[in-house]
C-alpha positions as CSV (number, residue, x, y, z in Angstrom):
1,X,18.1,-15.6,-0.6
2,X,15.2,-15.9,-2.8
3,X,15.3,-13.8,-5.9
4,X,11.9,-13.3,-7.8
5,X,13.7,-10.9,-11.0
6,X,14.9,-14.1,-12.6
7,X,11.0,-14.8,-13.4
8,X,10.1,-12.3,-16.4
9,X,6.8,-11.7,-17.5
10,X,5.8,-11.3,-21.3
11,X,3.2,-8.6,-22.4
12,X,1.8,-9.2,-25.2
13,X,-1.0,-6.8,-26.6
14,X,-3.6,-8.1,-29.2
15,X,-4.8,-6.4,-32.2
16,X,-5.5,-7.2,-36.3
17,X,-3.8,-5.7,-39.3
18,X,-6.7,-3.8,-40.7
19,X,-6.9,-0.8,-38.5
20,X,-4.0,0.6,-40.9
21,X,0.0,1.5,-39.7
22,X,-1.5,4.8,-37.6
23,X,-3.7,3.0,-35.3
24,X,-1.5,0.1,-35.0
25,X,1.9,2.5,-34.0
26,X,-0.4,3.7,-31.6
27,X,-1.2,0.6,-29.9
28,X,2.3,-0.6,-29.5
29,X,2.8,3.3,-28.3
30,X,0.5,3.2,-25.5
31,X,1.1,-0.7,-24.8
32,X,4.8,0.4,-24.5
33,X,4.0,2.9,-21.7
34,X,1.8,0.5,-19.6
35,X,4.9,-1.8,-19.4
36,X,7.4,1.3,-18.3
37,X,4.8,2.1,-15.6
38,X,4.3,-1.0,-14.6
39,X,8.0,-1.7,-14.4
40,X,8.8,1.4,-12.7
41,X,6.5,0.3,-9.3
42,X,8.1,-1.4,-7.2
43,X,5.5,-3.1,-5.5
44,X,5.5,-5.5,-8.9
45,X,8.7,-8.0,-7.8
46,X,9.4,-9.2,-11.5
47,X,10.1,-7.4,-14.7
48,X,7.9,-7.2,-17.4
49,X,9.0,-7.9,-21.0
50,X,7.2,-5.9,-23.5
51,X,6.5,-7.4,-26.7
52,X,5.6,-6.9,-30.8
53,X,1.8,-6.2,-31.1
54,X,0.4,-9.4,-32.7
55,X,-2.1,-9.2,-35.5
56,X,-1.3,-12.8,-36.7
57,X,-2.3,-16.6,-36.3
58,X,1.3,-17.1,-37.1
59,X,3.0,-14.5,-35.0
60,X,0.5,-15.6,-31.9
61,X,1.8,-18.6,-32.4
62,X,5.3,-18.2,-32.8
63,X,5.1,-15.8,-29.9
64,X,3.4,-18.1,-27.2
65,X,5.9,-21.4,-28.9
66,X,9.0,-19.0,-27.6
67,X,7.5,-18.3,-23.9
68,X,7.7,-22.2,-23.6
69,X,11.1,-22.0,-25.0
70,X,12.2,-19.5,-22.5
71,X,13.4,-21.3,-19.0
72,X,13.1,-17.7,-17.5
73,X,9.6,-16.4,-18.7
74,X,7.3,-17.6,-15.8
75,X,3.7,-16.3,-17.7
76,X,2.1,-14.2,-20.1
77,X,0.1,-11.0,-19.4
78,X,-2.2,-10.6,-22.5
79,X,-4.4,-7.5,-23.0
80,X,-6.4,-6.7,-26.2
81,X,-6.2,-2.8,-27.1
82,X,-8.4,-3.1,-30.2
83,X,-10.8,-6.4,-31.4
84,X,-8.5,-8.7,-32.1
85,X,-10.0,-12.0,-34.1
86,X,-10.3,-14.7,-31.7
87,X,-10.0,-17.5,-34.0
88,X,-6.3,-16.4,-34.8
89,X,-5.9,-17.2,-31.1
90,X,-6.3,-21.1,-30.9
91,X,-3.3,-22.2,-32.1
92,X,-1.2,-20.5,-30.1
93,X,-3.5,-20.8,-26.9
94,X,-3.4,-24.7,-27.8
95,X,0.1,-24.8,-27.4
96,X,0.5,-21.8,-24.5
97,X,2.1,-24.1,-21.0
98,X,2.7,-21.4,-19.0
99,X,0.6,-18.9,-16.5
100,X,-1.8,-16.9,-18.3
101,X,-3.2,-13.7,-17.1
102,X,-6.0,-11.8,-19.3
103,X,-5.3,-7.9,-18.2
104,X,-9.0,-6.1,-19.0
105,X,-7.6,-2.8,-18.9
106,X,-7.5,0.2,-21.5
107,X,-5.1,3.3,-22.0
108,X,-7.5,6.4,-21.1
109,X,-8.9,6.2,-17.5
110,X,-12.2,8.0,-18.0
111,X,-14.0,8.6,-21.1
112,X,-12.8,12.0,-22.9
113,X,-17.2,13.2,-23.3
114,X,-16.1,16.4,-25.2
115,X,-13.5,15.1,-27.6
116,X,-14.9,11.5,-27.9
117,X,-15.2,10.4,-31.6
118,X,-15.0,7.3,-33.8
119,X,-11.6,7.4,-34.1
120,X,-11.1,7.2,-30.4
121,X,-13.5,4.8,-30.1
122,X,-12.1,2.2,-32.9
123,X,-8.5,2.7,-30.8
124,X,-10.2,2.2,-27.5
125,X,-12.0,-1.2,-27.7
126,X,-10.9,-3.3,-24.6
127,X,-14.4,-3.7,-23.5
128,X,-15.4,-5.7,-26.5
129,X,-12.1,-6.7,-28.0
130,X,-10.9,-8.5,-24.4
131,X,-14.8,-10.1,-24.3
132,X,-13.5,-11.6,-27.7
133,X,-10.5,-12.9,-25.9
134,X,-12.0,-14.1,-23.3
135,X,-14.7,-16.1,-24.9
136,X,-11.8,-18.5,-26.8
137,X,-10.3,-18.8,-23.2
138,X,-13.3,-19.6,-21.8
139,X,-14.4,-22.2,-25.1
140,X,-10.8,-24.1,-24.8
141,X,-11.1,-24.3,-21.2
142,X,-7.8,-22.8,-20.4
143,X,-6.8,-21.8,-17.2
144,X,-5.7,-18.2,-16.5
145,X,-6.0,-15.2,-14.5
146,X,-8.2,-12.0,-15.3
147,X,-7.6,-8.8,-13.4
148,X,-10.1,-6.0,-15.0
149,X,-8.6,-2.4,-13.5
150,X,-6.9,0.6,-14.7
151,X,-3.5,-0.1,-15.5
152,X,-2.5,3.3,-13.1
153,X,-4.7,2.0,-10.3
154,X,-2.8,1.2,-7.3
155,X,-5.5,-2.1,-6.4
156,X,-5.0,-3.6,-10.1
157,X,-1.1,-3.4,-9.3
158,X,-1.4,-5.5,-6.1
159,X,-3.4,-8.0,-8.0
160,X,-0.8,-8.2,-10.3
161,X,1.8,-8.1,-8.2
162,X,-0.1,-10.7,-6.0
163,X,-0.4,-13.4,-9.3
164,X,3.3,-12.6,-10.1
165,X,4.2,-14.0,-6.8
166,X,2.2,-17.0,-7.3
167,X,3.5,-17.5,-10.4
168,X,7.0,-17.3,-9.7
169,X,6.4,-20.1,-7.0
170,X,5.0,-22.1,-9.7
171,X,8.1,-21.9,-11.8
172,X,10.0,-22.5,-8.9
173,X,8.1,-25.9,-8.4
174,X,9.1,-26.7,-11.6
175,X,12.7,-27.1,-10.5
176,X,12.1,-28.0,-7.0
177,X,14.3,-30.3,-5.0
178,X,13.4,-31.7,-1.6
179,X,15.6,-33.8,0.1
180,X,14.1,-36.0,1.9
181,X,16.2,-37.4,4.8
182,X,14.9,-40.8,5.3
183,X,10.9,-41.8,4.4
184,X,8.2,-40.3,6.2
185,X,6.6,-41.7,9.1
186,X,5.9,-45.1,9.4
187,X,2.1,-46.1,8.8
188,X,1.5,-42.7,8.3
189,X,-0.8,-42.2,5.9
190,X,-1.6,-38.2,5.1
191,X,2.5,-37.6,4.9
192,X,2.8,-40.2,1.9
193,X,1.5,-39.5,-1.1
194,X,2.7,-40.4,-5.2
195,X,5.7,-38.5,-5.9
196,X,5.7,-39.5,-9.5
197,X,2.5,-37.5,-9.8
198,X,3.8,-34.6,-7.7
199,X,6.7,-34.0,-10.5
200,X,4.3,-34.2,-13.5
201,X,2.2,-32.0,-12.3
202,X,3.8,-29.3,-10.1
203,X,7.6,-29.9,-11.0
204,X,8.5,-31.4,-7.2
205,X,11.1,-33.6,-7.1
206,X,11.6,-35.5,-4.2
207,X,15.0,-37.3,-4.3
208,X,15.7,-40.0,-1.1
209,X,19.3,-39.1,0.8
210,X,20.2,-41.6,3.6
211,X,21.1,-39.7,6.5
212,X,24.4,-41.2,6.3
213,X,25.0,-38.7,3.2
214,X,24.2,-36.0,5.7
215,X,26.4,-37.2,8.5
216,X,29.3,-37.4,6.2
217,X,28.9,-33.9,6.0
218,X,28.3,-33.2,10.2
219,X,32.0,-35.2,10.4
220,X,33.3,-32.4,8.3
221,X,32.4,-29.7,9.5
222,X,35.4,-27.6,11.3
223,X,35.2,-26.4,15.0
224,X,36.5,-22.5,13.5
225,X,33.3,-22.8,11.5
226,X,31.4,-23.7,14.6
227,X,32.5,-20.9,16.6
228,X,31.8,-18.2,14.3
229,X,28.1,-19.8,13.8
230,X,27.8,-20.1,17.5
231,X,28.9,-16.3,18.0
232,X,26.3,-15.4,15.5
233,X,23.4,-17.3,17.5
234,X,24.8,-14.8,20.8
235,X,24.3,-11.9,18.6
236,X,20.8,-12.6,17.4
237,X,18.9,-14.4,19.7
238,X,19.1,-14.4,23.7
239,X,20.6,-17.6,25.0
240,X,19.0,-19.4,28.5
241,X,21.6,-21.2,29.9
242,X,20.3,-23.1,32.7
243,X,22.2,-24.5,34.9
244,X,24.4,-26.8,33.5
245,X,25.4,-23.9,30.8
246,X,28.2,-26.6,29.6
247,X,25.5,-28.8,27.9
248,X,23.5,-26.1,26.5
249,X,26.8,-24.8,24.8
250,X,27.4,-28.3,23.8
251,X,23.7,-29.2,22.2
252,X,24.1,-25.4,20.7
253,X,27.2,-26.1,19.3
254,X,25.6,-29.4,18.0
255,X,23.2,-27.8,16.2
256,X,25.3,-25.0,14.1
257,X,27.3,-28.1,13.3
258,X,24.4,-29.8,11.7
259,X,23.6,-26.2,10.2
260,X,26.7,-26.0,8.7
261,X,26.4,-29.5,7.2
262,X,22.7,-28.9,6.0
263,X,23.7,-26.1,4.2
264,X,26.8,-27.2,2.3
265,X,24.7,-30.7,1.5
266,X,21.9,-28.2,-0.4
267,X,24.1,-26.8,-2.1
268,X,26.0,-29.6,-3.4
269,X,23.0,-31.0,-4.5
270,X,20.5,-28.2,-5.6
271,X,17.9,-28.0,-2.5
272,X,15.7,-25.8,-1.9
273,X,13.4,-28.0,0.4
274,X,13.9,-31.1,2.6
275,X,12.6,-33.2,5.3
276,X,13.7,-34.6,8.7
277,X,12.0,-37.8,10.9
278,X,13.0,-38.1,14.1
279,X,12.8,-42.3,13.1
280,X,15.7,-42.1,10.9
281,X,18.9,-40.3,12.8
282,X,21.7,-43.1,12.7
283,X,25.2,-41.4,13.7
284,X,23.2,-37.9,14.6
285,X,23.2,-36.6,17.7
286,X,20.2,-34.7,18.1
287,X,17.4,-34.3,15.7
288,X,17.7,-30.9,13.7
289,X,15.7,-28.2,15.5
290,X,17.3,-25.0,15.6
291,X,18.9,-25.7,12.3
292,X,15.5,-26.3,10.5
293,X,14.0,-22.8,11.5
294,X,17.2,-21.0,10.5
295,X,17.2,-22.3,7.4
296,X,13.4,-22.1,7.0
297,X,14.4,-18.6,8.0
298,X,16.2,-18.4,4.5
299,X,13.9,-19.7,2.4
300,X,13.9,-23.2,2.2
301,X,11.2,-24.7,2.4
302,X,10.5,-27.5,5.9
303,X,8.8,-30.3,6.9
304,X,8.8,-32.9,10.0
305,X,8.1,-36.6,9.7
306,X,9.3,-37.0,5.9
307,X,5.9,-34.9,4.9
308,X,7.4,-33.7,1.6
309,X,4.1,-32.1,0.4
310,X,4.2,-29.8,3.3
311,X,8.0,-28.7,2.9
312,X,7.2,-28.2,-1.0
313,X,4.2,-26.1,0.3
314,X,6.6,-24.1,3.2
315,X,9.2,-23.1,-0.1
316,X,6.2,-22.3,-2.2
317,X,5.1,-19.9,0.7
318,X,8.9,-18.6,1.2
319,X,8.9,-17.5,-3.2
320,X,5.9,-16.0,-2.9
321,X,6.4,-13.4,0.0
322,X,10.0,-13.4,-0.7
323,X,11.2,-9.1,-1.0
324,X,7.3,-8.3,0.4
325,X,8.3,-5.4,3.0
326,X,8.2,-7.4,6.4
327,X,7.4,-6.5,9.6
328,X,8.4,-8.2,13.1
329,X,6.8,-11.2,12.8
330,X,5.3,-11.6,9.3
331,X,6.6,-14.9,7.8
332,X,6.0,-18.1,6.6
333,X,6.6,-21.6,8.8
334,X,5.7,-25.1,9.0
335,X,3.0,-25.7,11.0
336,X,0.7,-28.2,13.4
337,X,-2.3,-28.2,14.8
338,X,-1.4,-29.5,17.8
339,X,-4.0,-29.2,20.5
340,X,-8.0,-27.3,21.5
341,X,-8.7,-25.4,23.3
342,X,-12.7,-25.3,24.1
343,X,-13.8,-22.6,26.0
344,X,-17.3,-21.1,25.6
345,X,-16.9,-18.1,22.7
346,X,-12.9,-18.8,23.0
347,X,-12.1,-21.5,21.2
348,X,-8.8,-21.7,19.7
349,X,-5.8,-23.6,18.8
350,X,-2.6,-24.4,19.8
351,X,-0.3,-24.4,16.4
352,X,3.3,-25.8,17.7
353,X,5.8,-28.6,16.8
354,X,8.6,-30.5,18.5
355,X,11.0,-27.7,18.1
356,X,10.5,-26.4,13.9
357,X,8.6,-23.2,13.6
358,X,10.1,-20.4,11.6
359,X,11.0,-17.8,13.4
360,X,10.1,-15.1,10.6
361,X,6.8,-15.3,12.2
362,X,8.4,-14.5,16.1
363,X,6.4,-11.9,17.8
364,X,10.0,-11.0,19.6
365,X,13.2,-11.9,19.6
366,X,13.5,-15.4,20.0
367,X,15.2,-17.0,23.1
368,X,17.2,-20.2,22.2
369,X,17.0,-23.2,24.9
370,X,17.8,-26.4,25.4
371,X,15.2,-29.0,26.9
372,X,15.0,-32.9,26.0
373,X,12.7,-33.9,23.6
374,X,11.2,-36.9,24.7
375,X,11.1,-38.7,21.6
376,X,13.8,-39.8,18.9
377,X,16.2,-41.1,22.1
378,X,19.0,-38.6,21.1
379,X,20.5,-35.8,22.8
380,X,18.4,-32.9,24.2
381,X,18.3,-30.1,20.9
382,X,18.2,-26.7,21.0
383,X,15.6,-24.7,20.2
384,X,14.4,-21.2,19.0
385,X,11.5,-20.4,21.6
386,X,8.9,-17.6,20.9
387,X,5.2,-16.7,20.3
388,X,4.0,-15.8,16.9
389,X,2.7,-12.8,16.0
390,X,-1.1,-11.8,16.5
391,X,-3.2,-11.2,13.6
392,X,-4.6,-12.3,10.7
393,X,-2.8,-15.5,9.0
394,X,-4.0,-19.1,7.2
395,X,-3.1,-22.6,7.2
396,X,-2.8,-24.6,3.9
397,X,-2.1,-28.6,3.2
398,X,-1.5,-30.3,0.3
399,X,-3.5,-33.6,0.4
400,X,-3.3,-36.6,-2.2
401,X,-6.7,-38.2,-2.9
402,X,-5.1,-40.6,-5.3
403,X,-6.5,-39.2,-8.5
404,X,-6.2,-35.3,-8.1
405,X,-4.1,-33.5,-5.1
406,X,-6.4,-30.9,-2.9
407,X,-5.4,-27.9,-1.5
408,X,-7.2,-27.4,1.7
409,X,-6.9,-24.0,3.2
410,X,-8.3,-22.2,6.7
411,X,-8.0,-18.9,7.6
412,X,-7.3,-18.0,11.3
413,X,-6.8,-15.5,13.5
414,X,-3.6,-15.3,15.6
415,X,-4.5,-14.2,19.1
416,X,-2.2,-12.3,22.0
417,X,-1.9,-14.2,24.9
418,X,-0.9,-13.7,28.4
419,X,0.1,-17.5,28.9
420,X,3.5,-18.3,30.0
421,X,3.6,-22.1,28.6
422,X,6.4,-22.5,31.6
423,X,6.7,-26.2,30.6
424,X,6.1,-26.1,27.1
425,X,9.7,-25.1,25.5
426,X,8.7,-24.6,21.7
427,X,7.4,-22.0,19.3
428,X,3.6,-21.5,19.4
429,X,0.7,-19.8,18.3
430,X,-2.9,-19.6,19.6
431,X,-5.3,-18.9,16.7
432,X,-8.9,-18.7,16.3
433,X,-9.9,-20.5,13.2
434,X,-12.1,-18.7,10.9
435,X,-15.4,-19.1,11.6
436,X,-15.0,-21.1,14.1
437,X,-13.3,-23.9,15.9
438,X,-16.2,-26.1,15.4
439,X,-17.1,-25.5,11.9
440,X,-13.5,-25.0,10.9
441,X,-12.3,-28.3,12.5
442,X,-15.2,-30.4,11.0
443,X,-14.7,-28.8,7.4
444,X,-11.2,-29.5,7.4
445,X,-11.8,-33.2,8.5
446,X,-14.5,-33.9,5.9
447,X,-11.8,-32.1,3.1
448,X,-9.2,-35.0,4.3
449,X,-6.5,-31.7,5.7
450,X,-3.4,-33.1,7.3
451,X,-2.1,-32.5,10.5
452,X,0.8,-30.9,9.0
453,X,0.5,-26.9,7.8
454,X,2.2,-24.2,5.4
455,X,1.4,-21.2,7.7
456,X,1.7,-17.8,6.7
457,X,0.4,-14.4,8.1
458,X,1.5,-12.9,4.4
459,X,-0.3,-14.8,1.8
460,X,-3.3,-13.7,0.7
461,X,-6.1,-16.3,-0.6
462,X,-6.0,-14.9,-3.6
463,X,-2.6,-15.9,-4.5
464,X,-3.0,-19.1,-3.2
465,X,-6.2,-19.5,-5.8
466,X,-4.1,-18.6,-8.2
467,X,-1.6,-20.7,-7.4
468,X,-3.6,-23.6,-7.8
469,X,-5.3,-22.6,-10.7
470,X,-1.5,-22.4,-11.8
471,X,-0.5,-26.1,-11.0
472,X,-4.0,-27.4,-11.9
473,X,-4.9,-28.3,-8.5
474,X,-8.4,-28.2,-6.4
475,X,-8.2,-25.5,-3.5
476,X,-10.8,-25.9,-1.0
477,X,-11.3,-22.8,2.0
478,X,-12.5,-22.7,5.3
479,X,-13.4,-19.3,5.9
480,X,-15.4,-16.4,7.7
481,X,-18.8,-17.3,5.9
482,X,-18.5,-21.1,5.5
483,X,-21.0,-23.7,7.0
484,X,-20.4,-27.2,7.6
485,X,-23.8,-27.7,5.1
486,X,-22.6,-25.3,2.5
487,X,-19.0,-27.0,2.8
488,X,-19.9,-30.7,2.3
489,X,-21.8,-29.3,-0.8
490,X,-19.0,-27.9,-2.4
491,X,-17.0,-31.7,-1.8
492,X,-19.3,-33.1,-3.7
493,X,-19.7,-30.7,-6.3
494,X,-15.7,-30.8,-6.0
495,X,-15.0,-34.6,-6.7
496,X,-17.5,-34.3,-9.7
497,X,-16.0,-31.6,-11.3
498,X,-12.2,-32.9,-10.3
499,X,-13.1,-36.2,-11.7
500,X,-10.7,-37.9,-14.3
């Protein structure tokens, strides 16, 4: 399981010596209840580490040099209380290499009109004195995050909850592990990408197993193990049999055996993400389905064909939303654009693939079947088999355009359906991309978007901006309002700005 509380956040509240030891016990007073408040909601998933005013060069310095020393502080939440000199910020702003988030708040709510004096207003100077802050932010081009809000508003607590999340995934990247069984596809192009690059700039490692370092672990695995797995997929999901219920107990059993192995293999080796291709199976039985969306199911993040950007994406999805109160069917997954559907005012696609979708996203339980794959030559695989859940959702790639990585994002709408797909024995979804099929599939074509998806029904954009703003990628959306026009205009204005 994914657990966010390692990540801590630093507050750190600006403010200048002169205001004498009243004012200043004050600050660290009221600064010292926003953090108890904030780390008493529990819709915020990490804790908050409440810090020393600083009034220094030296101490902002010494303060922002320690977050980069400290493995488990995954950003800074800065908020000026009073003016606090600007110029005593660049050294320590120079040096700052972790998330940033500028929190234009103040103590009092509403102004006090009967009582206010200068007093008050020389304490209370967050409208000016975070201007100040943000001007030197703005000058030394540094990336970060401003939320303006009470600090006792319920909206301005989701937005930081929201850039918590996406900044926990980032310092998850940092550490990130995929295995990648095999390479990716061969001649494929949008699954390939520099992996050197990928670990400077968003922490992914990408480490090459054979899949004869996995099989030694399938010949290990003990039939007592087996069992207990297999009475575990009785318990949760509702087996087809078919008629020859001797195989499909077999190909089931096959698949908790490669579960088993999968899972012993991560841990051995520090995984948290990994990849499959159905090329590469020497001394495997059957290709991994039912195994993938289980353990997609508990985090890790998943991709087909050796597309490592996609199963870095998947995991970064997975920390984001993970401890989000969850409904039947709100998840995260791998995801493909498979096939259109054109009908007049009902376009949509079909989002499938060979047998991995997540089942966090199931609309119902899942049934779990076996059917041949017709590709790979191996044994027919199991399968979870379901429809996803209806409503809104988005797709995301991670492209590599040689000189910069884009982020290409759409969002959709998940429809209900009716449709038995008798002969088509996988997880699915038909959505309606946002605005449309046609000006959603062209924009995403021009932006280079894979065929391969990080989909999620629980992400906001938001957090994926953030995100990217994070990791110092572009991000590129396909949304309600966009035009095919107005989208090849932002490309351009994209591969000036993201020019090196």
């Amino acid at each position: 399981m994914i657990d966010l509380t390692i990540h801590k956040y630093w507050f750190i509240t600006g403010s200048q010596s002169l205001y004498g030891e009243d004012t200043l016990k004050k600050v660290a007073d009221d600064s010292k209840k926003i953090v108890q408040d904030l780390n008493a909601d529990t819709s915020l998933p990490c804790p908050i580490l409440w810090k020393e005013t600083l009034l220094t060069a030296d101490g902002i310095r010494k303060t922002l040099e320690e977050a980069n020393a400290d493995s488990n502080c995954a950003g800074i939440i800065a908020w000026m209380h009073t003016f606090s000199p600007a110029k005593m910020w660049i050294a320590g702003l120079k040096s700052l290499q972790k998330p940033l988030l500028q929190f234009n708040t103040q103590f009092n709510a509403e102004i006090p009109f009967e009582s206010i004096d200068m007093d008050f207003m020389n304490l209370n100077q967050s409208a000016h004195g975070d201007r100040e802050f943000g001007f030197i932010t703005a000058r030394m081009d540094i990336p970060r995050k401003v939320i303006v809000g009470h600090w006792k508003d319920t909206t301005t607590k989701a937005r930081i909850a929201q850039w918590m999340r996406a900044g926990s995934a980032v310092a998850d990247g940092k550490k990130l592990r995929i295995a990648r069984f095999g390479d990716n596809m061969r001649d494929v192009a949008v699954t390939d990408g520099d992996k050197v690059e990928a670990m400077i700039q968003m922490g992914w490692s990408v480490p090459y197993f054979g899949i004869g370092d996995l099989v030694a672990y399938i010949n290990k695995v003990s039939e007592k193990d087996i069992d207990n797995l297999f009475d575990e997929y009785n318990s949760n999901y509702s087996i087809v049999w078919g008629a020859d219920k001797e195989n499909t107990r077999k190909s089931i059993r096959e698949q908790a055996k490669i579960e088993i192995a999968m899972r012993a293999f991560f841990a051995n080796n520090d995984i948290n993400a990994f990849t499959t291709n159905f090329e590469d199976l020497h001394g495997m039985k059957q290709l991994p389905g039912l195994a993938c969306q289980r353990l997609m199911a508990d985090g890790f993040g998943f991709a087909g064909e050796g597309d490592w950007k996609t199963a870095a994406l998947v995991r970064t999805f997975k920390v984001m939303t993970a401890g989000m109160e969850r409904e039947q069917g709100q998840g995260s997954s791998f995801m493909e654009d498979y096939t259109y559907h054109f009908e007049p005012n009902k376009d949509l696609i079909l989002g499938a693939h060979m047998l991995e979708v997540c089942p966090s996203i199931a609309e119902k339980k899942p049934t779990l079947e076996v059917h041949p794959l017709g590709i790979g030559g191996k044994e027919d695989p199991a399968r979870l088999v379901f429809n996803g859940r209806p409503g809104p959702a988005l797709c995301a790639a991670v492209v590599d355009f040689g000189s910069r990585f884009r982020c290409v994002v759409n969002e959709v709408s998940v429809v209900e359906t009716n449709e038995k797909f008798p002969h088509l024995p996988v997880a699915r979804l038909l959505w309606k991309p946002e605005p449309n099929l046609v000006t959603a599939a062209e924009s995403w074509i021009l932006a280079g978007g894979g065929h391969h998806t990080a989909f999620s029904n629980q992400i906001s954009i938001e957090m994926l901006r953030d995100w990217a703003e994070m990791t110092g990628i572009e991000l590129i959306s396909i949304g309600a309002g966009t035009t095919v026009e107005q989208f090849r205009n932002e490309l351009r204005w994209n591969a000036v700005a993201w020019k090196h």
